[in-house]
C-alpha positions as CSV (number, residue, x, y, z in Angstrom):
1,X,11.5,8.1,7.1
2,X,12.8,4.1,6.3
3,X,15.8,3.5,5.0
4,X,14.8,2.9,1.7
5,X,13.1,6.3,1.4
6,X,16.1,8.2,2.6
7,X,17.9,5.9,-0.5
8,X,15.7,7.0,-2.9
9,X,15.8,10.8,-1.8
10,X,19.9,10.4,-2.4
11,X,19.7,9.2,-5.6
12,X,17.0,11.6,-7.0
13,X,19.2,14.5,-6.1
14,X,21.8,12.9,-7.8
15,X,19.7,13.1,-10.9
16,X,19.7,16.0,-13.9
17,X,17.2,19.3,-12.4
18,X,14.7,18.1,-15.2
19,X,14.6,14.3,-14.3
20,X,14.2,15.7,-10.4
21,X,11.0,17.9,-11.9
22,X,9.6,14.8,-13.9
23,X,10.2,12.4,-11.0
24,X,8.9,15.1,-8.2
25,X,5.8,15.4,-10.2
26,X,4.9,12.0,-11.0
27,X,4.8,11.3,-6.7
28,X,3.2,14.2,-6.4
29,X,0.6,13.3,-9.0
30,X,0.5,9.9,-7.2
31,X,-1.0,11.3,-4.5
32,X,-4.1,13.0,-5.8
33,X,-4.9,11.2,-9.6
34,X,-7.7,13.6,-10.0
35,X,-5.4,16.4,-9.1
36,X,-3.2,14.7,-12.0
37,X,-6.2,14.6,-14.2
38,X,-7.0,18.3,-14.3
39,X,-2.6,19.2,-14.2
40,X,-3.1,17.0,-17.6
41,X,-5.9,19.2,-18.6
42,X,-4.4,22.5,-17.9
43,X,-1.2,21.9,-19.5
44,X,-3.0,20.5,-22.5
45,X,-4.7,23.6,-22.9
46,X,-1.8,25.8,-22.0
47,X,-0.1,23.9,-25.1
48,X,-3.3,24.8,-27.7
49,X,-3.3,28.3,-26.2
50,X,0.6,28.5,-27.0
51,X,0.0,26.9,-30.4
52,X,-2.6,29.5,-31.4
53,X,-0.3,32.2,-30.3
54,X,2.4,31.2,-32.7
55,X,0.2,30.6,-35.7
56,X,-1.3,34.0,-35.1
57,X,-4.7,33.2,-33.9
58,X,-4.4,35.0,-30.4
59,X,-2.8,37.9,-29.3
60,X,-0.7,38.2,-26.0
61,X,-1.9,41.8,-23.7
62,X,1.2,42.9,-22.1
63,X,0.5,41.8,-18.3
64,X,1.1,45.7,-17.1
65,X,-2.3,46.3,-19.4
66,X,-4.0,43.9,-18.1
67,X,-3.6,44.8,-14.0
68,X,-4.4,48.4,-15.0
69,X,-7.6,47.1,-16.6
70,X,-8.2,45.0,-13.7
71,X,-7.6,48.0,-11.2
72,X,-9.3,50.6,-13.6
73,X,-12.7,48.1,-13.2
74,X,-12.8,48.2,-9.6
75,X,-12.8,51.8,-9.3
């Protein structure tokens, strides 16, 4: 790794856990922009999902319920 990699590595550690997240994901996202595209897309829904939740348009199944449904189907 060059120099100025190892720099940059040394100063992002430095940094706050959420600026590490934001900057972690913005190379990794750099990598792959249609991997980006569809992280945009899922979090965007995740967000509409979440805001339907809290103004009572969609109920939340208790996760236990759900993997005894799940199990209870392949049987």
């Amino acid at each position: 790794m060059s120099e100025l990699a190892e720099k940059l590595i040394e100063q992002a550690l430095g940094l706050p856990a959420n600026e590490r997240a934001a900057f972690a994901e913005r190379l990794l996202s750099s990598l792959d922009p249609e991997l980006s595209e569809i992280d945009q897309l899922w979090a965007l829904e995740a967000e509409d999902r979440l805001d339907a939740f809290e103004r009572g348009e969609m109920e939340s199944i208790p996760a236990e319920e759900v993997f005894n449904a799940i199990k209870n189907r392949n049987r």
